[in-house]
C-alpha positions in Angstrom: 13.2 -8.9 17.0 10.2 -10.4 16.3 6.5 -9.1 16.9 6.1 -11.5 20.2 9.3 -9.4 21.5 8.4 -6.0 21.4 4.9 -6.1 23.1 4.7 -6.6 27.0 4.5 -10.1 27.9 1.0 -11.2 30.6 1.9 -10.4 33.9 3.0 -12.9 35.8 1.0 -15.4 37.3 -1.5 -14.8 34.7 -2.7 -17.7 32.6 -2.1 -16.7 28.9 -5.4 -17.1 27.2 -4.3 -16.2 23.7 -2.0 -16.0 21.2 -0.6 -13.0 20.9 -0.8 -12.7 16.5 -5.2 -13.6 18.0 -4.8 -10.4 19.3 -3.5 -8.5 16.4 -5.7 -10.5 14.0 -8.6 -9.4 15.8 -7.5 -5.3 15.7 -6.7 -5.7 11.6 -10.3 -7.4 11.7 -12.2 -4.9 13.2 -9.8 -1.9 11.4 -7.9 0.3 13.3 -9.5 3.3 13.0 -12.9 2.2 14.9 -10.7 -0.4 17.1 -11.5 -0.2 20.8 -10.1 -2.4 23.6 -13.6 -3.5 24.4 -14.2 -4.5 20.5 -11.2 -6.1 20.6 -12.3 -8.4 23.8 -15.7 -8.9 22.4 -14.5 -10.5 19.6 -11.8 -12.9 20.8 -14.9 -13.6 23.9 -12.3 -12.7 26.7 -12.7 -10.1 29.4 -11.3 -7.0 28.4 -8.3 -7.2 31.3 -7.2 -9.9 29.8 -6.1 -7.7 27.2 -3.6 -5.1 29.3 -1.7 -8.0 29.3 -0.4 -7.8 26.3 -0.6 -4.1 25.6 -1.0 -0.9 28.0 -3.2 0.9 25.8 -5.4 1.2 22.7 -2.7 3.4 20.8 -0.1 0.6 21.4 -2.6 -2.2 20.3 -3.0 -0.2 17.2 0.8 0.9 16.3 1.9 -2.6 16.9 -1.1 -4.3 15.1 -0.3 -2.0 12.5 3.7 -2.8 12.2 2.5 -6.4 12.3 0.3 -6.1 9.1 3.3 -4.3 7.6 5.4 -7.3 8.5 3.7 -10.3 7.6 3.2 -9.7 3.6 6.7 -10.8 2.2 8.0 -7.9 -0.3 10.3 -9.7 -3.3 13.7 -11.2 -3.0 16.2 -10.0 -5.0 16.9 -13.4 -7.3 18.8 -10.9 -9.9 16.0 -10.4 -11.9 15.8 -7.7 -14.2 15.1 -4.4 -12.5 11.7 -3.5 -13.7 10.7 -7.2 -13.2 11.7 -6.8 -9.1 9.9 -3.0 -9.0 6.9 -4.7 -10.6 6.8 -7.4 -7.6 7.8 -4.5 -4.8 5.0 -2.4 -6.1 2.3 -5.7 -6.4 3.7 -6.4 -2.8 3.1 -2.4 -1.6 -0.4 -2.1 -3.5 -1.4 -5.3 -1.2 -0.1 -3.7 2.1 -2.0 -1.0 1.3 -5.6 -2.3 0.7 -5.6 -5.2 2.9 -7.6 -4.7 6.2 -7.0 -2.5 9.1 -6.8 1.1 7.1 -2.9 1.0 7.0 -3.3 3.4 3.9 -5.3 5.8 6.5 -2.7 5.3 8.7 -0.3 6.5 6.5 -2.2 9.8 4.9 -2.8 10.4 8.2 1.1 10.4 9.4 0.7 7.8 11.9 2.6 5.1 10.6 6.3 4.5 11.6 9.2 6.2 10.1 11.1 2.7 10.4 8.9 0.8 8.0 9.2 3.6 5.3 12.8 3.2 6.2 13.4 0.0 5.7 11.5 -0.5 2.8 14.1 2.6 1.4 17.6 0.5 2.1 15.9 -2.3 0.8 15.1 -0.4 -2.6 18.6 1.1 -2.9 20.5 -2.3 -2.0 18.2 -3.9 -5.0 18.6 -0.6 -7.5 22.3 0.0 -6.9 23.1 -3.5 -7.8 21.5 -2.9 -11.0 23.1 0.2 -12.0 21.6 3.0 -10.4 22.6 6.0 -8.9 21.3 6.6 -5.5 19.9 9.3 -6.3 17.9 8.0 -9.8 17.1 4.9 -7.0 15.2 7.1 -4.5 13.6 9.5 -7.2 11.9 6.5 -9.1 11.0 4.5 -5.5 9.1 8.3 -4.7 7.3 8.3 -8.1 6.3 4.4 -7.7 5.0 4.9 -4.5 3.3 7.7 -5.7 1.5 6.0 -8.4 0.9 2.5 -6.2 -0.7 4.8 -3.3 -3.1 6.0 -5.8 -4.0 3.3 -7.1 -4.6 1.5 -3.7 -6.7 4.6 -2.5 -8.9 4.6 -5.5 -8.9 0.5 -5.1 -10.3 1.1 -1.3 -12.7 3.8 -2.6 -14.4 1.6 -5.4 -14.2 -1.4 -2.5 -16.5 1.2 -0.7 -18.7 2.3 -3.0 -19.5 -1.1 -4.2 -20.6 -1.8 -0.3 -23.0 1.2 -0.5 -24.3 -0.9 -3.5 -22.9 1.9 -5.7 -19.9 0.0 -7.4 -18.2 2.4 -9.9 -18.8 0.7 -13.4 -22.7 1.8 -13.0 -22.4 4.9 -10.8 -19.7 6.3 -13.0 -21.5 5.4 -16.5 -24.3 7.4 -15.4 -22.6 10.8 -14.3 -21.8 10.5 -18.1 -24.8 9.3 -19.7 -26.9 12.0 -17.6 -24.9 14.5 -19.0 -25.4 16.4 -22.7 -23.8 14.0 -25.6 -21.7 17.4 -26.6 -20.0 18.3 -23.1 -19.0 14.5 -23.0 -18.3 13.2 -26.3 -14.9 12.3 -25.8 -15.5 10.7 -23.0 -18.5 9.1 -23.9 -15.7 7.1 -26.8 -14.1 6.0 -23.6 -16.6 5.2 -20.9 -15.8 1.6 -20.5 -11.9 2.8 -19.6 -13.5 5.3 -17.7 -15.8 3.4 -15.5 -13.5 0.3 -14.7 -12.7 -0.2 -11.2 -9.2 -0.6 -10.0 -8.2 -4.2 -9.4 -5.4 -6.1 -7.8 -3.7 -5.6 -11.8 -5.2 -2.7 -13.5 -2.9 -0.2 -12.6 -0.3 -2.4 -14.4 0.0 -0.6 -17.2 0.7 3.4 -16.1 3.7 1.5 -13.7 4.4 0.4 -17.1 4.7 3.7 -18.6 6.4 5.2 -15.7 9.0 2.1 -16.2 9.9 3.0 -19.5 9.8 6.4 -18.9 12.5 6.1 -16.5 14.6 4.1 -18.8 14.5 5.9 -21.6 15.4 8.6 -19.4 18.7 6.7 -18.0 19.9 6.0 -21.4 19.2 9.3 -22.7 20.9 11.0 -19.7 24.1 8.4 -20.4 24.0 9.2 -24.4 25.2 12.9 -22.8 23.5 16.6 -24.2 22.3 14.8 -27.7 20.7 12.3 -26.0 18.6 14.4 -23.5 17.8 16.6 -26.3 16.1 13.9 -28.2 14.3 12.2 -25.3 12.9 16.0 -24.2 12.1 16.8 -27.7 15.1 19.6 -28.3 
């Protein structure tokens, strides 16, 4: 069922005066947290009736503006590329979700976002895991810890976006918390400051998925070597 479906259609007799995806672009334009109905008119220049045509309420503009951001971005086919290849294109996919506009990373710290699209997104991770090998259960357990480390990153992505609004971008704000600060009670991090200071970008969280990926398989063949193996890998 597509988007156009599953939001009330103009009453009848009405002239439609939009599309409905104008709609929802307009609500991820303005963000939903701040979205009203009569922000929502304003900017497509229509009255703000017009708009109970197509929805019954703010908090049904904003759920199904929200499932339609979701929706749109296209997460990676599974071509039978190698497993850490396809998690590496479902967490670039995720990490986009996440920051793009209309605060669907609010949404879901919040707990407002719908159970189905966390569900989906879960069959679609097993079907592509369990083809390659995996357990269900070693599926679900590394989705949980790649979300985990993609939601960070997003999060600390939005909050450098921020900061560099308030003309306070990290690289210089951060830098000076540890230049103002004794050379002794920082030295270490003082050797690091450019690491330190660098704002998240679209790729720079590469590397700890990275980690985490080879983590995870050097835990699978450990765990398949039997007690020997485990031994090694936890340092027994």
């Amino acid at each position: 069922m597509n988007t156009a479906e599953t939001i009330t259609e103009t009453r009848r007799g009405r002239p439609r005066r939009l599309q409905l995806d104008q709609v929802l672009e307009a609500a991820l334009a303005i963000g939903l947290q701040q979205l009203t109905m009569s922000s929502v008119a304003e900017r497509l220049g229509v009255a703000k009736t017009v708009l109970y045509g197509y929805v019954s309420s703010r908090e049904e503009l904003v759920r199904h503006a929200a499932a339609y951001a979701s929706r749109r971005y296209r997460f990676p086919q599974d071509t039978g590329q190698p497993w850490m290849q396809w998690i590496l294109e479902y967490a670039h996919a995720l990490f986009e979700v996440l920051t793009m506009e209309g605060e669907l990373l609010e949404r879901w710290l919040s707990g407002e976002q719908s159970a189905s699209l966390e569900v989906d997104a879960a069959e679609m991770w097993l079907r592509a895991l369990t083809a390659r090998g995996f357990s269900g259960e070693e599926a679900l357990r590394l989705r949980r810890a790649v979300s985990h480390l993609v939601i960070g990153a997003a999060a600390s992505r939005k909050r450098d976006m921020a900061w560099r609004t308030d003309g306070q971008p990290r690289p210089v704000s951060a830098r000076k918390a540890v230049l103002d600060r004794p050379a002794q009670e920082v030295a270490m991090l003082r050797e690091h400051l450019d690491i330190f200071a660098a704002e998240v970008t679209d790729d720079s969280w590469e590397y700890e998925l990275y980690l985490l990926l080879q983590g995870a398989s050097a835990a699978r063949a450990a765990l398949r070597a039997g007690p020997e193996g485990a031994g090694d890998l936890f340092g027994g």
